[in-house]
N, C-alpha and C positions, 0 to 999 in steps of 0.2 A: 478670337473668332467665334462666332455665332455659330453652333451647332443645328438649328433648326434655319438656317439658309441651303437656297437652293445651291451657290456656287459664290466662293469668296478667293480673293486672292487680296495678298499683301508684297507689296516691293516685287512686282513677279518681272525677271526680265530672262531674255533668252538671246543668245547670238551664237553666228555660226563664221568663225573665223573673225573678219572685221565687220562682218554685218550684222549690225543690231536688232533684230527680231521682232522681239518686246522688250519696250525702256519701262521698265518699274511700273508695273499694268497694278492700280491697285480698284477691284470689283466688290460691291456687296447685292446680288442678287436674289430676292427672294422667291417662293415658287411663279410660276407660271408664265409666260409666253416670250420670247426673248429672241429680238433678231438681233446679228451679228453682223454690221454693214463695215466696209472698208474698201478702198481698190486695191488693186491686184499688189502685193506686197507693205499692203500695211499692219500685217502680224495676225492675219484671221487664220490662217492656214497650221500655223506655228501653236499658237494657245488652243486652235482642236487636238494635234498631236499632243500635247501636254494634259489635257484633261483628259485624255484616252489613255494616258500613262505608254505613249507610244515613243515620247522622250523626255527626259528628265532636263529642269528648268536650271539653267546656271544660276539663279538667285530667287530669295522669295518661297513665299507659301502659296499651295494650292488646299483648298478644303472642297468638294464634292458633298452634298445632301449631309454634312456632320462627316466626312470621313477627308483625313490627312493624306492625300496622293502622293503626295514628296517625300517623307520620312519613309515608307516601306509598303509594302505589298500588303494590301486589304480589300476585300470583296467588293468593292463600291462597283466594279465593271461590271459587274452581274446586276445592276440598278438601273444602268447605263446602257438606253438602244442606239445604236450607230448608222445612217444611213450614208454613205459614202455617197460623192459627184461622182467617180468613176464608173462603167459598166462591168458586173460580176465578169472575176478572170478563173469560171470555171465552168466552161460553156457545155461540156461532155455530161455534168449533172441535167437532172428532171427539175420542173421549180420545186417540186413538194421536198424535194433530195436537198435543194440546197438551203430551204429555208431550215430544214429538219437540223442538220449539218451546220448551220450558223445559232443553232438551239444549244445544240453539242457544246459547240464554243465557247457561250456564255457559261457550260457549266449542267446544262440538265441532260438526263439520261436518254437514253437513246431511243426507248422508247417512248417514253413523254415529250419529245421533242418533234419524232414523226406524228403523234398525235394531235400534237399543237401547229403543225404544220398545217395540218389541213383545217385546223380551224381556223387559222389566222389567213390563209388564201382564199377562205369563202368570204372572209370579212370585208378582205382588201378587192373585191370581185375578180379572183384570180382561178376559182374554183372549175371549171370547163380546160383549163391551160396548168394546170396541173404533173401532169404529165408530159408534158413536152419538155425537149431539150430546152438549155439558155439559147442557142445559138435559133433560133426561132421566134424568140420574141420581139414585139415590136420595142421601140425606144418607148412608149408610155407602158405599157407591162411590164419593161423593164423595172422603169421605176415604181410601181406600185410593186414587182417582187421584193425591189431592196427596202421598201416598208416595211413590208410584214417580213423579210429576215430582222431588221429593226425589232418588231413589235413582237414577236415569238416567244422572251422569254418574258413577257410582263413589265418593262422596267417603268420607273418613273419617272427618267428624263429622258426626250428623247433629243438627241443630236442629229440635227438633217442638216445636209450638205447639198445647197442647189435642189430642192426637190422636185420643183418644176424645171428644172435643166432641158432642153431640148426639146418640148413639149408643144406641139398645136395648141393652139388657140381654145380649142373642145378640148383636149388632155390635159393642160393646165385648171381648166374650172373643173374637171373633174377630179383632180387630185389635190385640191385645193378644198372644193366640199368635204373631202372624204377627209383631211386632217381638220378640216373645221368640225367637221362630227366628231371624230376621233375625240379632240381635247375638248369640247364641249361636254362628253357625254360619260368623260371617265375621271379628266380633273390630273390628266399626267402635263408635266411641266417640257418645255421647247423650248430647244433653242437654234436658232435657224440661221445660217450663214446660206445671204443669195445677195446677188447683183440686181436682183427687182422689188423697186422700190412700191409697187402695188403689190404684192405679195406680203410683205412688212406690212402692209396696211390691213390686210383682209386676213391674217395670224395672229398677230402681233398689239400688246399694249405696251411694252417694252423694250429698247434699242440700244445697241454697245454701239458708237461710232469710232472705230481704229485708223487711225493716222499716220503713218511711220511709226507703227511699234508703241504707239501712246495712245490712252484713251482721251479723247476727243470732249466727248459724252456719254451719261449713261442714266438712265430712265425713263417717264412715259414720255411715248411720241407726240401726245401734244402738249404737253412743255416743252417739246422742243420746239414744235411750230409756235407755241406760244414766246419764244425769246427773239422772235422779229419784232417784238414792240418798240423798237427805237427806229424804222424802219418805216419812210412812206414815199405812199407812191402821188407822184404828183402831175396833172395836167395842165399845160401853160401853151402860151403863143407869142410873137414879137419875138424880141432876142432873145433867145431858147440859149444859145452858147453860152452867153454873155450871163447870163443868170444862173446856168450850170457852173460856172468859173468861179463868180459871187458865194456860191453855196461852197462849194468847193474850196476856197478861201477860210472857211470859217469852221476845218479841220475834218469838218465832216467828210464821208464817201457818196462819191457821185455816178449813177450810172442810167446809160439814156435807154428808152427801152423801147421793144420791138414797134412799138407805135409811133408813128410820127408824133411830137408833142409831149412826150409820155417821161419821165424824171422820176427814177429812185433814188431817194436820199437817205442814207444812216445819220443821223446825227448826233453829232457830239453831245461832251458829258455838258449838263445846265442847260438845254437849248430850252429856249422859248417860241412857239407856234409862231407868232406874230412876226416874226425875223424874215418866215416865207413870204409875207406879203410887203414887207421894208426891204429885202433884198432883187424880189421882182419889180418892184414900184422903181429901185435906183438902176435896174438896170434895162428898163426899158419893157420888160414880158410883164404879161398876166395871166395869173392863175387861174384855170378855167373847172379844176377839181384839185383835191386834197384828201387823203385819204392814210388810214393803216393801210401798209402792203402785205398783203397776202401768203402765204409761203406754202408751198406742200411740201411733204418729204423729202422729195428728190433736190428741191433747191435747198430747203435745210440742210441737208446731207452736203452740197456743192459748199453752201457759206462757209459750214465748219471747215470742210477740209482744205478748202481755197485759204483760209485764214492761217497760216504757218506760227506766228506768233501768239493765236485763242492757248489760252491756259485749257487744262482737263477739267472738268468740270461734273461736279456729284449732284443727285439728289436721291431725296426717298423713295419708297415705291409703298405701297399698300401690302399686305402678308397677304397669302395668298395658301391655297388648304392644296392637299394633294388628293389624287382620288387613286381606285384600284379598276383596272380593265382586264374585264374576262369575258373572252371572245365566243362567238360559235351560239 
């Protein structure tokens, strides 16, 4: 295992009774930006608790920035900011109290903790609300507190859970700038589990896609949009069926689209272009455009997971430097 990787796993798998978790998750991340997509039970939840050493993996290696999580207890959690989806369950604290308090935790003293407190609330624009109860704050203050409990003791990765979760229209691009500044300006490494696929886009040059407990995919997002290349979209008229059935015949997948007229076709291995215009020509349609189909994210993300029998699938990423953030 690479010691100068941001996050590596070998054979990692986890299960809780009869349910499989993660089946043999095998990751090589290097630093910088990393979303974490999957639906609801496809092991995202499971591999945050395991990097947080919050439970220990039935099989497999985990490695953290060069440090061994599985074999025994090592400092790597103090490297390690954590921003939880849930809302703080310590409502009777001030914010400056609880960010201070979540400083504690990682390991610093008490009073450089309260100090770092208030620098990291004027950063996060929390500095006026300071002093107020949790049970006061709005749902977008919310989540900008549990940034800066995140960001409090300096780490260099940070782990966010849903960070726009709940978030207005205005709250989301604001907390959206404010990590785009964040890792722009310091060079700290993310890694980001959310259910928004424009958010992935506007963090993000990098993407884990989890499947039932398997990786899916994993590298830059536009290689992933880039592996529609087998993939087009097509315009026709006449016998539309008859010509979708034709193609369809010829192993490929066929699917008709929201446009009257309108044909995507995957095709198979060896096709030849010309086939489109010999199999519209025998069944009566003609082709009035032809084209690459297009893909954003979110339909990337659909093909893979709709696809039950796609193998997992690797590739590289670029090395990427870490930086230092000192707030205030």
């Amino acid at each position: 295992m690479d010691s100068t990787s941001l996050l590596e796993t070998v054979d990692l798998s986890h299960s809780f009774g009869d349910v499989h978790a993660l089946r043999q998750v095998d990751l090589s991340l290097v630093p910088g930006n990393v979303a974490l997509l999957g639906n609801n039970g496809a092991g995202k939840s499971t591999l945050i608790k395991i990097l947080l050493s919050l439970i220990q993996p039935k099989q497999g290696q985990v490695r953290i920035l060069g440090h061994d999580i599985v074999s025994g207890r090592n400092p790597v959690w103090r490297r390690i900011g954590y921003m939880p989806e849930t809302r703080p369950l310590v409502p009777l604290l001030k914010g400056y109290e609880y960010v201070a308090l979540s400083g504690e935790l990682y390991g610093m003293a008490a009073k450089s903790a309260r100090r770092r407190a208030h620098e990291i609330l004027n950063y996060v624009g929390l500095e006026e609300l300071r002093y107020r109860k949790l049970d006061e704050y709005s749902t977008g203050n919310v989540q900008r507190l549990k940034l800066a409990a995140a960001l409090v003791h300096d780490p260099e990765l940070l782990i966010l859970d849903e960070p726009t979760g709940g978030l207005d229209p205005t709250g989301r691009t604001r907390m959206l700038r404010l990590l785009q500044d964040l890792l722009r300006s310091t060079g700290k490494s993310l890694l980001m589990c959310t259910h928004l696929f424009s958010d992935v886009e506007d963090l993000c040059q990098d993407v884990v896609i989890l499947h039932q407990g398997r990786v899916r995919f994993y590298g830059p997002v536009s290689e992933l949009r880039n592996r529609v290349s087998d993939r087009y979209q097509l315009g026709a008229t006449g016998e539309l069926d008859a010509f979708a059935e034709a193609l369809r015949q010829t192993g490929g997948q066929v699917e008709r689209g929201k446009t009257n007229g309108t044909l995507y076709f995957t095709v198979p291995h060896s096709w030849r272009n010309a086939r489109f215009f010999e199999l519209a020509e025998s069944s009566g349609a003609v082709i009035t455009s032809l084209k690459m189909a297009e893909e954003d994210l979110q339909a990337s993300f659909f093909r893979l997971t709709d696809a039950e029998d796609l193998p997992a699938e690797e590739t590289s990423t670029s090395q990427r430097a870490h930086g230092v953030f000192h707030a205030g």
